[in-house]
RODO-2510 file (C-alpha; in nm, 4 decimals, decimal comma):
residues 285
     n   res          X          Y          Z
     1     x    -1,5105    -3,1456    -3,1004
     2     x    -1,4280    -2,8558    -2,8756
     3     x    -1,2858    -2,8920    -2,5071
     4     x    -1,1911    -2,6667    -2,2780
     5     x    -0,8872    -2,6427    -2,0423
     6     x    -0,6704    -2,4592    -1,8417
     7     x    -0,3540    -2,3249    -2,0984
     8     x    -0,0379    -2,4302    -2,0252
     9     x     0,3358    -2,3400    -2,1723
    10     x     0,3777    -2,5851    -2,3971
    11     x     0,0320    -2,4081    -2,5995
    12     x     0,2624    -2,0684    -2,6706
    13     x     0,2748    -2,1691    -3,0550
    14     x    -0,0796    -2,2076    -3,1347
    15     x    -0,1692    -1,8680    -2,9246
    16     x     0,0947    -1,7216    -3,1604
    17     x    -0,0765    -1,8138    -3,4472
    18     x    -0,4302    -1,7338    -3,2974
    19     x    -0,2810    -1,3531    -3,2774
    20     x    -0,1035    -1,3241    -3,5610
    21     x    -0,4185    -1,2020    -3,7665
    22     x    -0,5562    -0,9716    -3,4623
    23     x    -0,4801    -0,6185    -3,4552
    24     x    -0,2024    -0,6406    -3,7700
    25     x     0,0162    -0,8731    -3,5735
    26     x     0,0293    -0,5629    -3,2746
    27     x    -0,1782    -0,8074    -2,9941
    28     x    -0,0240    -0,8638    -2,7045
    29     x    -0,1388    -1,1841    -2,5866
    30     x     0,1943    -1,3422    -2,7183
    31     x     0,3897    -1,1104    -2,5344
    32     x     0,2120    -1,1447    -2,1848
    33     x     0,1249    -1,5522    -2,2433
    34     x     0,3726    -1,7080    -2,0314
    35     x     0,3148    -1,4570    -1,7047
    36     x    -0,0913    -1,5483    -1,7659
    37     x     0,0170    -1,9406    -1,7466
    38     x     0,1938    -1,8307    -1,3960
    39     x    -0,0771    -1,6117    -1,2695
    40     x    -0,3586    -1,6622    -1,0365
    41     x    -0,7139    -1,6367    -1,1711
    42     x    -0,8007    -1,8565    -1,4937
    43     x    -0,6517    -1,8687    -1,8335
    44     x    -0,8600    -2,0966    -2,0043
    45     x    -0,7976    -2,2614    -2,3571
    46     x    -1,0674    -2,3908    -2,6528
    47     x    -0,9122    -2,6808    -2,7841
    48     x    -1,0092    -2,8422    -3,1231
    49     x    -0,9636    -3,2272    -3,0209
    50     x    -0,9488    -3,3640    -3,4038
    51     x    -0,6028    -3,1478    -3,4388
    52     x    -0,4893    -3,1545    -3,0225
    53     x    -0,4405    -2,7175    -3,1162
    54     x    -0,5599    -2,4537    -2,9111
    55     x    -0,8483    -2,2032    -3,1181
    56     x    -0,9894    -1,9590    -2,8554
    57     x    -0,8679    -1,7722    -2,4984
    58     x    -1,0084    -1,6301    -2,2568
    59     x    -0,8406    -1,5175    -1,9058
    60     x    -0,9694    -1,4305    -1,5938
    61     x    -0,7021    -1,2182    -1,3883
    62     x    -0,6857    -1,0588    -0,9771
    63     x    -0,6410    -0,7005    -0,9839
    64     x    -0,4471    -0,5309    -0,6971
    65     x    -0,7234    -0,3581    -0,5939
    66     x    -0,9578    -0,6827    -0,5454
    67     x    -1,1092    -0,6426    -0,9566
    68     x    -1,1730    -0,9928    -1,0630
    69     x    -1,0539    -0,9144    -1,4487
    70     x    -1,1909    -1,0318    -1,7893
    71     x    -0,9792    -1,0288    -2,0349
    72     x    -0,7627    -1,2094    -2,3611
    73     x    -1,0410    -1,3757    -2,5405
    74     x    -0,9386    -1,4958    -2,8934
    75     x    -1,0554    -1,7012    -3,1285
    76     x    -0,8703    -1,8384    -3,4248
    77     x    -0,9869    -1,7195    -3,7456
    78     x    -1,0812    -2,0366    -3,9002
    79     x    -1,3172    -2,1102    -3,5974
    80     x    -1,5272    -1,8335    -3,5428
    81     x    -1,8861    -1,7699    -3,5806
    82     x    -1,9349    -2,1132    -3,4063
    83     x    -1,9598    -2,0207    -3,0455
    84     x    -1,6938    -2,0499    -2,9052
    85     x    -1,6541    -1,7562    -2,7757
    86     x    -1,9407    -1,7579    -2,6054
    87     x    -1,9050    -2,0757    -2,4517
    88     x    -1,5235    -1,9801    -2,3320
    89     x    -1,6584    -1,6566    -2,1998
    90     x    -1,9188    -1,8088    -1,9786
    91     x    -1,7170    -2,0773    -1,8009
    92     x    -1,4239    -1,7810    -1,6982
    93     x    -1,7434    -1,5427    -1,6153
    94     x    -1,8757    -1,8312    -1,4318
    95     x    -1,5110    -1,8671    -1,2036
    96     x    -1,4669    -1,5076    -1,1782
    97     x    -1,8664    -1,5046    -1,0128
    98     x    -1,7625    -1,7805    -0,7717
    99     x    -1,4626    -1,5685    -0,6474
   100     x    -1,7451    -1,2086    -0,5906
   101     x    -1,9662    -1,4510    -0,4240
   102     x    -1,7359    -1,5855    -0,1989
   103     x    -1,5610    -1,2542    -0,1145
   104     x    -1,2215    -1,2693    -0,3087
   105     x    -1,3083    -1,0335    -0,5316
   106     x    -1,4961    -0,6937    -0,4995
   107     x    -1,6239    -0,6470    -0,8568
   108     x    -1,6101    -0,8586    -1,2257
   109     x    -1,4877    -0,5814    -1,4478
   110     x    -1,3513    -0,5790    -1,8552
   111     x    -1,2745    -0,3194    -2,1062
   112     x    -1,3073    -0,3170    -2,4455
   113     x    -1,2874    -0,1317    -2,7795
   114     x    -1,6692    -0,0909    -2,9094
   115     x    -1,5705    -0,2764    -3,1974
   116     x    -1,5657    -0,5867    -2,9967
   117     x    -1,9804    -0,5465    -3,0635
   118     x    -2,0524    -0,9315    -2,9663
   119     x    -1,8403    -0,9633    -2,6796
   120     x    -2,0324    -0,6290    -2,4957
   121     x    -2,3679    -0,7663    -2,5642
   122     x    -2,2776    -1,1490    -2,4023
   123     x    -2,1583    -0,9202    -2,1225
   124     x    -2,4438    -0,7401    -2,1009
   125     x    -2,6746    -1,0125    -2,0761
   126     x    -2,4765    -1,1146    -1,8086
   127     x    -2,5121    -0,8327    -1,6173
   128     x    -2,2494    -0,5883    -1,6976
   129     x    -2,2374    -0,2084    -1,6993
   130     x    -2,1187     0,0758    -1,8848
   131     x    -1,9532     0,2377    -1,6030
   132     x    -1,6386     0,4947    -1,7807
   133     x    -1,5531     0,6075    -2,1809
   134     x    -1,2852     0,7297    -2,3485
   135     x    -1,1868     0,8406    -2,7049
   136     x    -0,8876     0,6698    -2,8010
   137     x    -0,6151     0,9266    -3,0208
   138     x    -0,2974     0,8569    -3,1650
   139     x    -0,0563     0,9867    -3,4734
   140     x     0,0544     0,7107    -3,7166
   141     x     0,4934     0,7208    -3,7185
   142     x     0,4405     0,8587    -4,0605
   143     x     0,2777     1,1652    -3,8804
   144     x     0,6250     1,2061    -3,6458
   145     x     0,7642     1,6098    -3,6751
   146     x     1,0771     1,5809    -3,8593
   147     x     1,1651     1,9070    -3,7472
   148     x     1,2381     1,7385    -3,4090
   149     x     1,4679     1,5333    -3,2631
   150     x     1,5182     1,2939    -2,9649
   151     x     1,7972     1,5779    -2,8037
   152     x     1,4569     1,8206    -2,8353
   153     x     1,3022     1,6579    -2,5595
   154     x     1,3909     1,6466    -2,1757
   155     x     1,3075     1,3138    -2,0267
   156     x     1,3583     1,2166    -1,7102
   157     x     1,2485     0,8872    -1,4737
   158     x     0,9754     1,0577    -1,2313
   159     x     0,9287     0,9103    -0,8740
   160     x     0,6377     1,0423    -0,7087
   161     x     0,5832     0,9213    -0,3504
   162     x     0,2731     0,6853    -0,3301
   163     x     0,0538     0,9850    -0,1672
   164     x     0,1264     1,2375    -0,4651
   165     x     0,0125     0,8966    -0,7315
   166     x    -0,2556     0,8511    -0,5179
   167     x    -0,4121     1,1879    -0,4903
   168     x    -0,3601     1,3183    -0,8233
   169     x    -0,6426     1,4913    -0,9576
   170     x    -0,6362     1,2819    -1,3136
   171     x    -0,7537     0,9575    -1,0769
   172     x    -0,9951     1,1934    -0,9016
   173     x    -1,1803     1,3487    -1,2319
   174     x    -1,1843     0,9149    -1,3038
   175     x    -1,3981     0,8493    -0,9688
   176     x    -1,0362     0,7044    -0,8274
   177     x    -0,9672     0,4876    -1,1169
   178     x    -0,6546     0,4955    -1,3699
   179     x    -0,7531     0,3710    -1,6984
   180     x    -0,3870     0,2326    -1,8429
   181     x    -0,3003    -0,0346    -2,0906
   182     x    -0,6768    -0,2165    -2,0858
   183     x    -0,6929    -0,2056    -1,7077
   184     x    -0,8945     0,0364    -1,4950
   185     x    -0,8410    -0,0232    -1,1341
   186     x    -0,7320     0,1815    -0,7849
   187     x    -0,4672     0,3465    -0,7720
   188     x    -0,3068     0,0734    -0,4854
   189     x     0,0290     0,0162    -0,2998
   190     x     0,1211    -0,2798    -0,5263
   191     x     0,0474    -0,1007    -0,8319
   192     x     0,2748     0,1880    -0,7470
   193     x     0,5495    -0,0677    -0,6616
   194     x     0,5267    -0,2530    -1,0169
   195     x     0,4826     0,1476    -1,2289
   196     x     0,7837     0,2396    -1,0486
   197     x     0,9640    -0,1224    -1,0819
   198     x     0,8987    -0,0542    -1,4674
   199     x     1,0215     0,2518    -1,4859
   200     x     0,6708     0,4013    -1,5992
   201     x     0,6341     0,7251    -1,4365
   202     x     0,8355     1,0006    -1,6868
   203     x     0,8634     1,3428    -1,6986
   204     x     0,8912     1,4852    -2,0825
   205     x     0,9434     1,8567    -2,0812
   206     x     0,8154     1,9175    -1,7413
   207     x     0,5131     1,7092    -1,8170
   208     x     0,4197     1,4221    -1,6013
   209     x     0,3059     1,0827    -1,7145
   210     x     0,2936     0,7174    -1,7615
   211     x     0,4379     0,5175    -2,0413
   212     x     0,4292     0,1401    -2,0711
   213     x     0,4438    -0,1334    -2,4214
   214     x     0,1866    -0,3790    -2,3840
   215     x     0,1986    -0,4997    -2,7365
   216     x     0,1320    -0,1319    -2,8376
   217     x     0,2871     0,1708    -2,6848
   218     x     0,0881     0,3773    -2,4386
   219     x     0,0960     0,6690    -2,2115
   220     x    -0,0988     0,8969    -1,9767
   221     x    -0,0541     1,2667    -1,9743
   222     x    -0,1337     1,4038    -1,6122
   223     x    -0,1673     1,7631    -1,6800
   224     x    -0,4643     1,6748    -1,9298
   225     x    -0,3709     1,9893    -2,2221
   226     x    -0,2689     1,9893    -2,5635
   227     x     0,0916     2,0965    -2,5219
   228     x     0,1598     1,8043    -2,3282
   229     x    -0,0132     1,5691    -2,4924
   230     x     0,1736     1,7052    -2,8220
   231     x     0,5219     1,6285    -2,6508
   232     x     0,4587     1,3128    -2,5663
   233     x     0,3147     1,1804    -2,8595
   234     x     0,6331     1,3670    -3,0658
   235     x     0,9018     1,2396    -2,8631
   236     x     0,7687     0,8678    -2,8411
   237     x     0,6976     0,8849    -3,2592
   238     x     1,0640     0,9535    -3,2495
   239     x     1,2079     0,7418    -3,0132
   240     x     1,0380     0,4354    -3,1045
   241     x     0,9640     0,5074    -3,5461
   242     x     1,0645     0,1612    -3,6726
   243     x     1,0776    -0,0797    -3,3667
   244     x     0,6727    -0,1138    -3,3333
   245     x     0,4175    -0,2009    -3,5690
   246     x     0,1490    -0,0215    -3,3868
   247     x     0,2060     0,4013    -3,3041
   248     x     0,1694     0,4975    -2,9632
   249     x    -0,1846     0,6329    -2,7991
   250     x    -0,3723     0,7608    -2,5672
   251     x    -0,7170     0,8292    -2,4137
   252     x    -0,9368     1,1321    -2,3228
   253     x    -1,2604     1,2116    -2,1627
   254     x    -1,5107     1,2672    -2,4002
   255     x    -1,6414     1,5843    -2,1611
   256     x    -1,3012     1,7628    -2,2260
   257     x    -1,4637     1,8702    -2,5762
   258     x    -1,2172     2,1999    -2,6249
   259     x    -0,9251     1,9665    -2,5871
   260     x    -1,0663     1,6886    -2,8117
   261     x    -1,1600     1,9654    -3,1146
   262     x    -0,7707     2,0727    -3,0186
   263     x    -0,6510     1,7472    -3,0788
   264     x    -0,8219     1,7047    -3,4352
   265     x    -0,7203     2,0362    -3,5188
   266     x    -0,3473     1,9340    -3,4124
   267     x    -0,3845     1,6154    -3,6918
   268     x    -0,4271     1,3110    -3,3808
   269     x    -0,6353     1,0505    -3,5209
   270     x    -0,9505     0,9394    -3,3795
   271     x    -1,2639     0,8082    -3,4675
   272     x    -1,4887     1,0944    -3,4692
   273     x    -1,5556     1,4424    -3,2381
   274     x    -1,7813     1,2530    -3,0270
   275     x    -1,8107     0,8660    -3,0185
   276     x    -1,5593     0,7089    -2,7370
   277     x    -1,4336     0,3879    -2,8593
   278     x    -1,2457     0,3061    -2,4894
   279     x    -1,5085     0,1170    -2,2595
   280     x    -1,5353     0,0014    -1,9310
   281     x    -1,7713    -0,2318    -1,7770
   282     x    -1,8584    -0,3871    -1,4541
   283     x    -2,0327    -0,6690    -1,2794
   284     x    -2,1467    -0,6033    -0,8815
   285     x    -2,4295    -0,7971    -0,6635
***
């Protein structure tokens, strides 16, 4: 029999063995479990009562910008194609609707890789909308320019004031939203105050950007060419070849065409010329 309850610290181990098997051991659920126990919202757990262990997650989170936030669901190997997913999904769907109805929240929003095929169609039924797409690119470490080295690179911490983050013109070609680490949201006070607490903003070669490791390592170009693009994808092969499983990536707009065809041409990895694997949906009444 399956129950369903909220996760608590004491479940760490059997979320570490539900995402052991996701991603080639790269998921970051593990990493991020014990903040998700703290946080507001929901992080609710499928529990398989004959063995007291934990088989599915699924998290509902409070953006800084007033998102209500879908996100984390798992389900153990050995358990799926039972429904559990579906079930798990619909009670955090059902918290995160109480919260828009009553005015916490402004939207219900998730994002997704399209190979998560049964989770967009639940959410669909439910309501959801395509509302942004990106292509996903990346170089595997095996790909890293050996002609380089870390001393090739100038890298420096970047402060921007909150008016410059706010106002760049990478959130405005995104309708106002930065699309970073699975979360799209506004560009807000408090999430300047926790990039800048991580030391995320970074300047390589006179080319502005994010950086952050949520399980795998990703970063944001600002000036949106090839050149710098290329410099940060070469210097963070270098700098971290042999301390992650999973290489570091990106995203793009799939109407920048001349820099996607640039991008293939310049050996970065992604699924094809034209079909964006990076979605984002969202739920408004």
């Amino acid at each position: 029999m399956i129950e369903y309850r909220k996760l608590t610290h004491e479940d760490y181990d059997d979320i570490a063995d539900i995402c052991k098997d996701i991603w080639d051991g790269t998921d970051y659920l593990p990493e991020v479990f014990h903040k998700w126990v703290d946080d507001k919202g929901l992080f609710l757990g499928a529990v398989d009562t004959d063995t007291n262990k934990v088989v599915g997650t699924d998290k509902y989170s409070l953006l800084y910008d007033g998102t209500g936030w879908l996100e984390g669901l798992r389900i153990h190997k050995d358990y799926r194609g039972l429904g559990i997913g579906k079930k798990i999904a619909i009670r955090t769907f059902k918290k995160a609707l109480e919260d828009l109805r009553s005015g916490k929240t402004n939207k219900i929003a998730f994002a997704t890789h399209i190979s998560s095929v049964e989770s967009i169609n639940l959410m669909k039924k439910f309501g959801f909308r395509l509302r942004q797409e990106y292509k996903f690119i990346y170089k595997d470490y095996s790909d890293a320019d050996n002609s380089l080295s870390i001393e090739d690179f100038d890298v420096e911490s970047w402060k921007p004031s909150y008016e410059e983050f706010a106002n760049l013109s990478y959130l405005k070609r995104r309708d106002g939203i930065l699309p970073f680490v699975f979360y799209f949201q506004k560009p807000t006070f408090e999430l300047y105050e926790e990039l800048l607490k991580e030391n995320s903003f970074v300047s390589i070669n006179g080319y502005k950007g994010l950086f952050k490791l949520r399980g795998e390592p990703h970063f944001i170009v600002f000036d949106e060419n090839l050149e710098g693009i290329n410099d940060f994808m070469n210097y963070y092969l270098l700098a971290l070849g042999g301390k992650f499983p999973a290489p570091p990536m990106t995203s793009v707009m799939p109407k920048d065409k001349e820099l996607i065809r640039a991008l293939n041409a310049a050996g970065f990895g992604m699924m094809d010329l034209s079909t964006c694997d990076y979605l984002y949906y969202t739920y408004e009444e």
